[in-house]
N, C-alpha and C positions, 0 to 999 in steps of 0.2 A: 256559793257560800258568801256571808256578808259582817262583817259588825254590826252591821244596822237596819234589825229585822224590819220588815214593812207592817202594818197595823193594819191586824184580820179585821175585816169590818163587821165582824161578830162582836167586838170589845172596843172600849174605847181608850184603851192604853197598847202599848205597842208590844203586840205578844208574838211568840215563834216557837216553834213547838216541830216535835216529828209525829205525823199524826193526830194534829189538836183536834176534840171534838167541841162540843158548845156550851159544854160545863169546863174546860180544859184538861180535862184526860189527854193521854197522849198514847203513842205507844210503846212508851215503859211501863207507866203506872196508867191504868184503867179501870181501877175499881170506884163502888159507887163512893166510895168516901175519899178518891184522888179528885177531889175540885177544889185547888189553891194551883196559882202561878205566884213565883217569886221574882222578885225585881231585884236582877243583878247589878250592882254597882259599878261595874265594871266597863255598863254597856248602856243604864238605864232601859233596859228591856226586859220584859219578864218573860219567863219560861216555866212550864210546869213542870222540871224537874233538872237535877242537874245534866242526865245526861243529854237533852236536848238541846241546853247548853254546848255541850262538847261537841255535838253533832254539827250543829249551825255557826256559833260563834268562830271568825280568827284567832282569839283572845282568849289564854287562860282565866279561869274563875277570880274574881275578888269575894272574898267574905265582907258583909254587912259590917260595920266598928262599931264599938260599944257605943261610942257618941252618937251614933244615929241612928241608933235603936226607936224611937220617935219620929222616924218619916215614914213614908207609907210604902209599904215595899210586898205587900201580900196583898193578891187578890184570888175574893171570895168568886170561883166559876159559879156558883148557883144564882149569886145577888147582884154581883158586879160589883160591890162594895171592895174598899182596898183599907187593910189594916195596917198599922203600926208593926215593925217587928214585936215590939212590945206587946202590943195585943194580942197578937199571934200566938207567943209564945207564953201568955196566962190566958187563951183563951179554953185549955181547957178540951181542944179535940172540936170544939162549934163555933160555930159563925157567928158574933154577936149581935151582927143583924139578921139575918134571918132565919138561925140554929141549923143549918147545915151541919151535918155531921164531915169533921174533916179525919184523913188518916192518921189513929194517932204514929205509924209506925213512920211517919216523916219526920217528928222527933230526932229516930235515930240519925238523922241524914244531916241535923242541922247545922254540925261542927262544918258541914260543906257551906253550909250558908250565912250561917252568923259567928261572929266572933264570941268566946266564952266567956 
């Protein structure tokens, strides 16, 4: 185990995952509409879920701050593209680049990720 996942050379940002596949599914979440990895502040590493976080991380979770709602902390598995919290969270359930359909039941998980 590490704080500082190594960079799947599937992605070009530094991802860790239990079970990642090539859209970032994992083995938590693996349905067709689980492709987002979130970039935890904590770690600057993204993960597609929290508990793969918990699994790999040394370090408890930090939540996203309201102030940096405007960095880019969401990636699109189907596009590669990496969204704003911001975006993320008005986009609506799709990918604004390339309308991937995302889960909208991550929503429910976001008080784990972003600050309210």
């Amino acid at each position: 185990m590490t704080d500082r996942p190594t960079v799947d050379d599937r992605f070009t940002v530094p991802l860790a995952g239990v079970d990642v596949d090539e859209q970032t599914r994992c083995a938590h979440y693996s349905t067709d509409r689980d492709v987002i990895a979130i970039r935890f502040p904590c770690c600057n590493a993204y993960y597609p879920c929290f508990r793969c976080h918990e699994a790999i991380a040394e370090h408890p979770t930090e939540q996203w701050p309201r102030d940096r709602f405007d960095e880019p902390a969401v990636l699109c598995g189907r596009c590669r593209s990496t969204l704003s919290v911001r975006e993320y969270l008005d986009c609506e359930h799709e990918c604004p680049n390339c309308g991937a359909a995302f889960n909208p039941g991550c929503l429910t998980h976001s008080p784990r990720y972003f600050h309210g």
